[in-house]
Every structure is written in structure tokens, then in C-alpha cells.
N, CA, C and O atoms as CSV, one atom per row, in Angstrom:
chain,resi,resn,atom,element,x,y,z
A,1,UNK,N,N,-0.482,-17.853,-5.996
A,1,UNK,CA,C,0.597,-17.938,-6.956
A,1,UNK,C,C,0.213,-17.216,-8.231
A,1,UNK,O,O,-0.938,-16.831,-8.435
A,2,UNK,N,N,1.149,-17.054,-9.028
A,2,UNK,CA,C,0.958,-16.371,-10.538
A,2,UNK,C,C,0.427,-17.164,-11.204
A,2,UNK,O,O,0.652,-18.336,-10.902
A,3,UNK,N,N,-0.404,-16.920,-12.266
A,3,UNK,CA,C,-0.993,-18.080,-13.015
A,3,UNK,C,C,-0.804,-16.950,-14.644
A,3,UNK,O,O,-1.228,-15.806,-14.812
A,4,UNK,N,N,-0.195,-17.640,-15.393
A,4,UNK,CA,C,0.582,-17.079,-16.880
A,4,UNK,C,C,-0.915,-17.900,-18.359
A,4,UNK,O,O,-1.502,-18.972,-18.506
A,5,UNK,N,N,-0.879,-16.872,-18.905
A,5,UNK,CA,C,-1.815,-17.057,-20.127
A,5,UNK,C,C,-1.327,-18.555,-20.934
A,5,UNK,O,O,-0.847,-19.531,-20.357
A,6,UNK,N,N,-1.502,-18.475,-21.898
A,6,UNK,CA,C,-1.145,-19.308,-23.389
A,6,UNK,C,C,0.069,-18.672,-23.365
A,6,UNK,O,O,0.921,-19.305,-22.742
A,7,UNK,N,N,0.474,-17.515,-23.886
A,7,UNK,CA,C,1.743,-16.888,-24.431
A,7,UNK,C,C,2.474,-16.907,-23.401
A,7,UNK,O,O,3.432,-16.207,-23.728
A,8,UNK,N,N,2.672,-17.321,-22.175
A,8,UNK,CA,C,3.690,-16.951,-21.007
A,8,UNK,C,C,3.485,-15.798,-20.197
A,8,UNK,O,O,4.394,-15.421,-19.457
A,9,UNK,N,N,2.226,-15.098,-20.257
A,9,UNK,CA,C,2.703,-13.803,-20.131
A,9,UNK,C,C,1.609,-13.968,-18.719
A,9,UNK,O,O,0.667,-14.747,-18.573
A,10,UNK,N,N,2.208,-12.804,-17.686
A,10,UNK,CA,C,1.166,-12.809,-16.296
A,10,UNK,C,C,0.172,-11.820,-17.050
A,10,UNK,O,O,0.473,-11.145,-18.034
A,11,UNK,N,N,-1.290,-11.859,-16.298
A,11,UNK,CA,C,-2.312,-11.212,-16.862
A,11,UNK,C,C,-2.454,-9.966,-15.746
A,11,UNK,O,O,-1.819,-9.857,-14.696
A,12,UNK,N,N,-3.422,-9.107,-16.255
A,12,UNK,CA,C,-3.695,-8.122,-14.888
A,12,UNK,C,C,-4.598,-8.727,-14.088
A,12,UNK,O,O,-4.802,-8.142,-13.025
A,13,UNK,N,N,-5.291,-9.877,-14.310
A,13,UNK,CA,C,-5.786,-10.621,-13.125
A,13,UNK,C,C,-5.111,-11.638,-11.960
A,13,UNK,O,O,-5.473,-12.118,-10.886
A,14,UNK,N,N,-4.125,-11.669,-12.665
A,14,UNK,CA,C,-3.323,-12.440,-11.753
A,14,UNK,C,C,-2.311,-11.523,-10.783
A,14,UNK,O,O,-1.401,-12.073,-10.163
A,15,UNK,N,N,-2.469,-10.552,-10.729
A,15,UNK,CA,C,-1.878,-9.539,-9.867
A,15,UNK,C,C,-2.575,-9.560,-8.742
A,15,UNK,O,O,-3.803,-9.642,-8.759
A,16,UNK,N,N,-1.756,-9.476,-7.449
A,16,UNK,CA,C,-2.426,-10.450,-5.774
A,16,UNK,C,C,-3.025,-9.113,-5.585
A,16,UNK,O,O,-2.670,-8.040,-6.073
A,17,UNK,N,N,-3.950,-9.367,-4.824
A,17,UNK,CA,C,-5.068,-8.039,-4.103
A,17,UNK,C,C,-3.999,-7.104,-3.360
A,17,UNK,O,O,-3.998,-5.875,-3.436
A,18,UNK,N,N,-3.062,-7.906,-2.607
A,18,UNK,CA,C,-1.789,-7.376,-1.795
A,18,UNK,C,C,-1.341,-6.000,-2.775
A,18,UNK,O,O,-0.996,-4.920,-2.297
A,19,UNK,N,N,-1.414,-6.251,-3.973
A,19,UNK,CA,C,-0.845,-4.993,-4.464
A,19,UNK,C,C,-2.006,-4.228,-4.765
A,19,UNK,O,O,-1.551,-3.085,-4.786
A,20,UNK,N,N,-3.143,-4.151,-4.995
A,20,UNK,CA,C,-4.194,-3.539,-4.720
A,20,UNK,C,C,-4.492,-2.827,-3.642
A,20,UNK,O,O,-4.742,-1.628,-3.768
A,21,UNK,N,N,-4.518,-3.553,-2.188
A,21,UNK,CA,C,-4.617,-3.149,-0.931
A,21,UNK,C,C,-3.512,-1.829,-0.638
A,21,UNK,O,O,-3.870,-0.763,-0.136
A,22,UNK,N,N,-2.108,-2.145,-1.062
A,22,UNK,CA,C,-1.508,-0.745,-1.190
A,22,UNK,C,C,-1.825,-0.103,-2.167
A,22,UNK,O,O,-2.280,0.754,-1.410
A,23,UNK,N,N,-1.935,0.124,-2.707
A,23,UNK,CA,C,-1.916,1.121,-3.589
A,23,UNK,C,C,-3.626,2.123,-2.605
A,23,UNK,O,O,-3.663,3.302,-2.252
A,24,UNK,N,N,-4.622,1.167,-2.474
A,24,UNK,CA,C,-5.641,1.295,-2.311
A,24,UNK,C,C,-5.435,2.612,-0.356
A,24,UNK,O,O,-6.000,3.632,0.038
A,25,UNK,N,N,-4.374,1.731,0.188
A,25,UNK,CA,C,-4.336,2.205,1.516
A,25,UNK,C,C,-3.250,3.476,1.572
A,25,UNK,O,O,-3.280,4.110,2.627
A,26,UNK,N,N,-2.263,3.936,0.524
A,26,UNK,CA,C,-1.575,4.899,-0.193
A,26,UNK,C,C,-2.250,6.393,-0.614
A,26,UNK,O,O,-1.846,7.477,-0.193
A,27,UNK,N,N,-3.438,6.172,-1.599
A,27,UNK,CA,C,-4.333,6.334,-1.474
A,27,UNK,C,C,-5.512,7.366,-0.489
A,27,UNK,O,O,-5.930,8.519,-0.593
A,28,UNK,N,N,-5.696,6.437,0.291
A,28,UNK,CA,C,-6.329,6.893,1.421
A,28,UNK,C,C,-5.849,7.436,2.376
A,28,UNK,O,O,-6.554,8.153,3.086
A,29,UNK,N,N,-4.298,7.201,2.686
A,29,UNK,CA,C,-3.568,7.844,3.541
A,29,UNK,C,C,-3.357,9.489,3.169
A,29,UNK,O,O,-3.330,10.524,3.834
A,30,UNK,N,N,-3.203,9.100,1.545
A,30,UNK,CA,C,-2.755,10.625,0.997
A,30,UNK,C,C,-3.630,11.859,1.293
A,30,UNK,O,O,-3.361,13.005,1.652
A,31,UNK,N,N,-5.351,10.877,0.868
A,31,UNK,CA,C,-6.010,12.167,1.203
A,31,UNK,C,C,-6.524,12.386,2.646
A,31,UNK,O,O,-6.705,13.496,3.146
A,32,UNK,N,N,-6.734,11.224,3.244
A,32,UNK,CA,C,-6.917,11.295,4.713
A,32,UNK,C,C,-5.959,12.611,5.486
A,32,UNK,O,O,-6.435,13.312,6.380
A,33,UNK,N,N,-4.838,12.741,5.060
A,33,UNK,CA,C,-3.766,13.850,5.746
A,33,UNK,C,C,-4.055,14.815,4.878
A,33,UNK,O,O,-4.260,15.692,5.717
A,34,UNK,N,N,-4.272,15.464,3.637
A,34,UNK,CA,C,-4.593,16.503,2.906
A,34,UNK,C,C,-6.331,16.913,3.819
A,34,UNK,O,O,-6.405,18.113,4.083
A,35,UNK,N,N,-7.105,16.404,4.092
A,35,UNK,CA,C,-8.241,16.443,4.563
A,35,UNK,C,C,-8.195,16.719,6.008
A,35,UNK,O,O,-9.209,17.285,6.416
A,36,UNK,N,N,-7.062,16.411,7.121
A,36,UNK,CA,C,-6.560,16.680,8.154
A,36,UNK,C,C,-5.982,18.245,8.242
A,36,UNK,O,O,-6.443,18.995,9.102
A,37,UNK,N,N,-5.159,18.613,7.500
A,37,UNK,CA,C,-4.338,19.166,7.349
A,37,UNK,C,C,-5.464,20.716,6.973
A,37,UNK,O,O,-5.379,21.759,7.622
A,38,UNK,N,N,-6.302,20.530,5.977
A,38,UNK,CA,C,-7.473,21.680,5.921
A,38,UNK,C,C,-8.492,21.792,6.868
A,38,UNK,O,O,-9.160,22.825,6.911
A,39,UNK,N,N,-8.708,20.822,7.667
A,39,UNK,CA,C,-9.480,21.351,9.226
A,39,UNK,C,C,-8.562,22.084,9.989
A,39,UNK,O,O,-8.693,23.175,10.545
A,40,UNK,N,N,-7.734,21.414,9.935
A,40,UNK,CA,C,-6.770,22.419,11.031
A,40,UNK,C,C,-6.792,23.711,10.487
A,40,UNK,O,O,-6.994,24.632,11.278
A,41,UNK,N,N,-6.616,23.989,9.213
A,41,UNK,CA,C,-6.225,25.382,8.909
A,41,UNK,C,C,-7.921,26.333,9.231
A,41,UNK,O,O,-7.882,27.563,9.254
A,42,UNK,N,N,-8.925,25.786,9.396
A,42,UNK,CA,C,-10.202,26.060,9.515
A,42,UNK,C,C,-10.423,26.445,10.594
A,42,UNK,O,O,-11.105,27.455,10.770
A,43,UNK,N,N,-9.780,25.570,11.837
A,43,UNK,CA,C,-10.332,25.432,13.006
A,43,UNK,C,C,-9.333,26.459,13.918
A,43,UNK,O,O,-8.118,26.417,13.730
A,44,UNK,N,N,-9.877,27.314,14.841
A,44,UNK,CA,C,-9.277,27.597,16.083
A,44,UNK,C,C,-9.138,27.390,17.691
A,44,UNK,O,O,-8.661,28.121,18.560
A,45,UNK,N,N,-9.828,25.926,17.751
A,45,UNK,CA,C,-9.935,25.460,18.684
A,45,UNK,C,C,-8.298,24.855,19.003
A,45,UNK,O,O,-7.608,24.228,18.199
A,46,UNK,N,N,-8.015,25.149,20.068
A,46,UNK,CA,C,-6.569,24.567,20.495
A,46,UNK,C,C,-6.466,23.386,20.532
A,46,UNK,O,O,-5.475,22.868,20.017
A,47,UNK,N,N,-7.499,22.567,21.176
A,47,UNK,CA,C,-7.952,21.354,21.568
A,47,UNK,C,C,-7.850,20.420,19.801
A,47,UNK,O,O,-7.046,19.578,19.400
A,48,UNK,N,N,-8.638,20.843,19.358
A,48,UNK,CA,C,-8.810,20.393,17.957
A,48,UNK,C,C,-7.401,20.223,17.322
A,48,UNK,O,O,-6.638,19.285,17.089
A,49,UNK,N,N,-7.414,21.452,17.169
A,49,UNK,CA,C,-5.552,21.390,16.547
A,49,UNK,C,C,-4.870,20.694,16.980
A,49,UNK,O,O,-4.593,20.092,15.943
A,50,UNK,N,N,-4.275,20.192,17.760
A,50,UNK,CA,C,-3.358,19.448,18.826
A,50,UNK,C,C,-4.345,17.982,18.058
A,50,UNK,O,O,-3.686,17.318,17.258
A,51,UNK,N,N,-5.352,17.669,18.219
A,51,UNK,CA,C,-5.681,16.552,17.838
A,51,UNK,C,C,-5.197,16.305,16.797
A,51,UNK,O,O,-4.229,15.548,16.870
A,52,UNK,N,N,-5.530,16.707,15.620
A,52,UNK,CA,C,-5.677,16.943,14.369
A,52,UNK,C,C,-4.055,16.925,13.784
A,52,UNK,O,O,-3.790,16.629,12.618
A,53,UNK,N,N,-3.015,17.299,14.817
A,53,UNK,CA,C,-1.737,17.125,14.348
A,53,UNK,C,C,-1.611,16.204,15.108
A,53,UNK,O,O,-0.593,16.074,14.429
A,54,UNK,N,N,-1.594,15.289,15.948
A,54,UNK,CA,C,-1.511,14.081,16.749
A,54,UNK,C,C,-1.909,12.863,16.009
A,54,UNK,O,O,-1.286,11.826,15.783
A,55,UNK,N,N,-3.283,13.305,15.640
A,55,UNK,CA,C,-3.734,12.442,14.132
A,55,UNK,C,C,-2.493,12.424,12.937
A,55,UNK,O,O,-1.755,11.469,12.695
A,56,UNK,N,N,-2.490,13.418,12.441
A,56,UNK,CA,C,-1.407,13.470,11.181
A,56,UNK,C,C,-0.434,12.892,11.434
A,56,UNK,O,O,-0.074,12.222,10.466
A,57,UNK,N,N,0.359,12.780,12.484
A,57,UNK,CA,C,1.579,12.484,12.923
A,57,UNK,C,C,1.810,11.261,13.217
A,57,UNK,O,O,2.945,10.787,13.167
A,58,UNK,N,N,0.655,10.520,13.598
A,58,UNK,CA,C,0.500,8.572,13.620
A,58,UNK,C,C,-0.261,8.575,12.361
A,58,UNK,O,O,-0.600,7.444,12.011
A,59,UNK,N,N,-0.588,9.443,11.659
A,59,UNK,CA,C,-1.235,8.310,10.170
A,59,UNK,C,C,0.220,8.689,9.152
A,59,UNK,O,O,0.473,8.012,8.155
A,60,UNK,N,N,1.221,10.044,9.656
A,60,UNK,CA,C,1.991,10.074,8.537
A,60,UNK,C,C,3.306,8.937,8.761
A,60,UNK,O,O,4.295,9.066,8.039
A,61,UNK,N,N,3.263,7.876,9.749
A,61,UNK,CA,C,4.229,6.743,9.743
A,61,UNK,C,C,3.825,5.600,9.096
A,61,UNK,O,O,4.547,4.603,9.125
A,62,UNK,N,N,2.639,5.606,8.443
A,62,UNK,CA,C,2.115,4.532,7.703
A,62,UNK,C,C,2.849,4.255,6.360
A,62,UNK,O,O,3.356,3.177,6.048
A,63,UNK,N,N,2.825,5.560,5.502
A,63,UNK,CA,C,3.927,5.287,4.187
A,63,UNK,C,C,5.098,4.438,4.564
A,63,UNK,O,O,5.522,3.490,3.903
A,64,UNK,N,N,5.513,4.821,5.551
A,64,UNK,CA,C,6.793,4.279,5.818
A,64,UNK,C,C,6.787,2.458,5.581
A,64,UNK,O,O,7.557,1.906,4.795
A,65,UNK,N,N,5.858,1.787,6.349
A,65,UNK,CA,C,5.464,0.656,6.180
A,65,UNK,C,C,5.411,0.285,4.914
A,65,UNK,O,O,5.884,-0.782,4.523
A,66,UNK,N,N,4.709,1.311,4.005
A,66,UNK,CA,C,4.548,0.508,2.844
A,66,UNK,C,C,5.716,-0.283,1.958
A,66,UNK,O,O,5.598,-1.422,1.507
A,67,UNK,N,N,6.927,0.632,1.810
A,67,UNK,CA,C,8.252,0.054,1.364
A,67,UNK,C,C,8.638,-0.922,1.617
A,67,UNK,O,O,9.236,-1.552,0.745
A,68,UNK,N,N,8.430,-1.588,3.193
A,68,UNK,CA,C,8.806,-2.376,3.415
A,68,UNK,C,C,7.478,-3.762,3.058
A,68,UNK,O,O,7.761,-4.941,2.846
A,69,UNK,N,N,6.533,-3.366,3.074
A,69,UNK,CA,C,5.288,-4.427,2.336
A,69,UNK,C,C,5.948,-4.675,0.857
A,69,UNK,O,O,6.147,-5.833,0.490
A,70,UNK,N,N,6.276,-3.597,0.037
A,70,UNK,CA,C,6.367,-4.039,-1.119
A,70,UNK,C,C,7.806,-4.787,-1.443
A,70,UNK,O,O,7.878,-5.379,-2.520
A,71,UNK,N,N,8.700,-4.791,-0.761
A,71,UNK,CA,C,9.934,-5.763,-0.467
A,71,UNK,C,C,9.508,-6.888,-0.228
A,71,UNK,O,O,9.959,-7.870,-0.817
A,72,UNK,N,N,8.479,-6.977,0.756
A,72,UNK,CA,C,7.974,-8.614,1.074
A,72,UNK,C,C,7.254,-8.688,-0.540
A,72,UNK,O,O,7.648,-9.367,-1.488
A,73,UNK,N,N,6.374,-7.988,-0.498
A,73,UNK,CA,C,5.287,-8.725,-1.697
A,73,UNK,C,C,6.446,-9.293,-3.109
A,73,UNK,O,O,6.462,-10.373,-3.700
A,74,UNK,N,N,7.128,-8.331,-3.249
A,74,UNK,CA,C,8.087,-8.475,-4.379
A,74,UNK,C,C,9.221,-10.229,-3.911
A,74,UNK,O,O,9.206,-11.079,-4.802
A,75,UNK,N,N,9.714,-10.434,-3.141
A,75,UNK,CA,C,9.839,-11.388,-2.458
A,75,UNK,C,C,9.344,-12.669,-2.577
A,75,UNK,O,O,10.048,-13.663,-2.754
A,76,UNK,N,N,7.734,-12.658,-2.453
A,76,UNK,CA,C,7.178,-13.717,-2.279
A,76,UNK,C,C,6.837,-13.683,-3.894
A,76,UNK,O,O,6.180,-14.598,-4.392
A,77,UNK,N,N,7.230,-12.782,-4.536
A,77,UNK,CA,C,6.811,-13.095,-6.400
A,77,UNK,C,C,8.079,-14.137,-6.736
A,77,UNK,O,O,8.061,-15.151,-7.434
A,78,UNK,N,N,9.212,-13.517,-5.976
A,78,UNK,CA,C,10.361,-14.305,-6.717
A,78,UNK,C,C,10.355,-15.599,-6.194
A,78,UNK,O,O,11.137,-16.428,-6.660
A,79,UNK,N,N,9.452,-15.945,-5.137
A,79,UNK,CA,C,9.883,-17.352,-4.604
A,79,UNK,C,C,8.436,-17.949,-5.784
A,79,UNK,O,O,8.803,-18.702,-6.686
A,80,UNK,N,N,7.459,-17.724,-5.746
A,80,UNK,CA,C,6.822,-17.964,-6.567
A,80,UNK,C,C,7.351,-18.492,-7.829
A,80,UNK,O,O,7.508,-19.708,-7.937
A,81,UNK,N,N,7.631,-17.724,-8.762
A,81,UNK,CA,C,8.381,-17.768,-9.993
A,81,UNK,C,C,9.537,-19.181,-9.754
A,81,UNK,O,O,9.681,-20.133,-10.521
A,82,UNK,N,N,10.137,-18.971,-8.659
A,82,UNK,CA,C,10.855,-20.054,-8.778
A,82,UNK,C,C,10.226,-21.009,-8.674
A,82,UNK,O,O,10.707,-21.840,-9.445
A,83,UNK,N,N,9.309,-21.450,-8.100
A,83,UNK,CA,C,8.434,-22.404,-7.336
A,83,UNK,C,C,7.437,-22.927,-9.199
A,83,UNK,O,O,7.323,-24.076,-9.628
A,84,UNK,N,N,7.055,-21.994,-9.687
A,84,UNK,CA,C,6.637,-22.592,-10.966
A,84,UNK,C,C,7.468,-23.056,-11.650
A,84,UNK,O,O,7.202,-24.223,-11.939
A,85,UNK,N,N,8.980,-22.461,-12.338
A,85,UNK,CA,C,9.720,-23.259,-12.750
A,85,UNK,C,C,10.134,-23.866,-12.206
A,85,UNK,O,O,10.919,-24.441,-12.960
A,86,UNK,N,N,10.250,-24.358,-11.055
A,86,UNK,CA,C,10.874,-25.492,-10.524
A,86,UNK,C,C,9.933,-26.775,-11.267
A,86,UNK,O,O,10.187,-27.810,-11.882
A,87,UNK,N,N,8.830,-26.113,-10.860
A,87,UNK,CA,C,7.702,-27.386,-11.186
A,87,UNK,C,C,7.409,-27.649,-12.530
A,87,UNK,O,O,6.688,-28.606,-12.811
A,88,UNK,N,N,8.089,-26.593,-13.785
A,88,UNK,CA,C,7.592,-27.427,-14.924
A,88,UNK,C,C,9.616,-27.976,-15.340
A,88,UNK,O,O,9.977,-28.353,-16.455
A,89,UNK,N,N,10.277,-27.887,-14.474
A,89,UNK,CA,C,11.522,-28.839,-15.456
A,89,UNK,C,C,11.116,-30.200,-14.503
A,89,UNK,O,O,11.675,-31.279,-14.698
């Protein structure tokens, strides 16, 4: 859950790892395919290539996921929030 200072206010520690973990796996996706994407241009192995875009092509459906993580995460803030004020009236 959120846990709020003296003044009301959420801290940057109270921000869930969940939003860390994306940002963190965003990230890694980005350069993981920039780093894909320059072997291939390196390599002339047929075999390789074909991998190497087979690779790109199942790691580039991962963003997609993320939108829908951050709908949930955003989600479970608002039930939260309610869930604290519920509990201080």
C-alpha cells in the first residue's frame, strides 16, 4: 500500500518496485533490440540473421504488455487510495 509523509504527500519511497521493474524491463528491451538489430547488420550468416530477426520479433511484443501492466498497476493505486480513506473516516 501507499504510505503518505506528515504533510499528506506520497514519498519517492513509497513508489511499488512494480513501477521500477517496468521502467527497468523497458529499458532493457530497448537496448536488447538496438543491440540485435547491429549484429544483424554485421553478420552474413543466413542462419544468424533469421535468428536474430526471430529474436527481435518475440522480444518486440513485450512493449505491448507493458500498457497493459501499467493499467493494472494504476488500478491497484486507486483501490489503494480508496482503501486508506476508507480507513481514516
Amino acid at each position: 500500500m501507499l504510505s503518505f509523509n506528515k504533510k499528506g504527500q506520497v514519498g519517492v519511497g513509497a513508489v511499488p518496485n512494480f513501477v521500477w521493474a517496468l521502467v527497468l524491463i523497458g529499458i532493457f528491451v530497448g537496448i536488447g533490440i538496438i543491440m540485435l538489430a547491429k549484429f544483424r547488420e554485421q553478420t552474413t550468416d543466413t542462419d544468424a540473421i533469421t535468428a536474430i530477426n526471430f529474436t527481435i520479433g518475440a522480444v518486440d511484443d513485450i512493449p505491448g504488455w507493458l500498457g497493459l501492466l501499467v493499467v493494472m498497476l494504476m488500478a491497484g493505486i486507486v483501490v489503494s487510495l480508496v482503501v486508506i480513506f476508507k480507513n481514516r473516516g
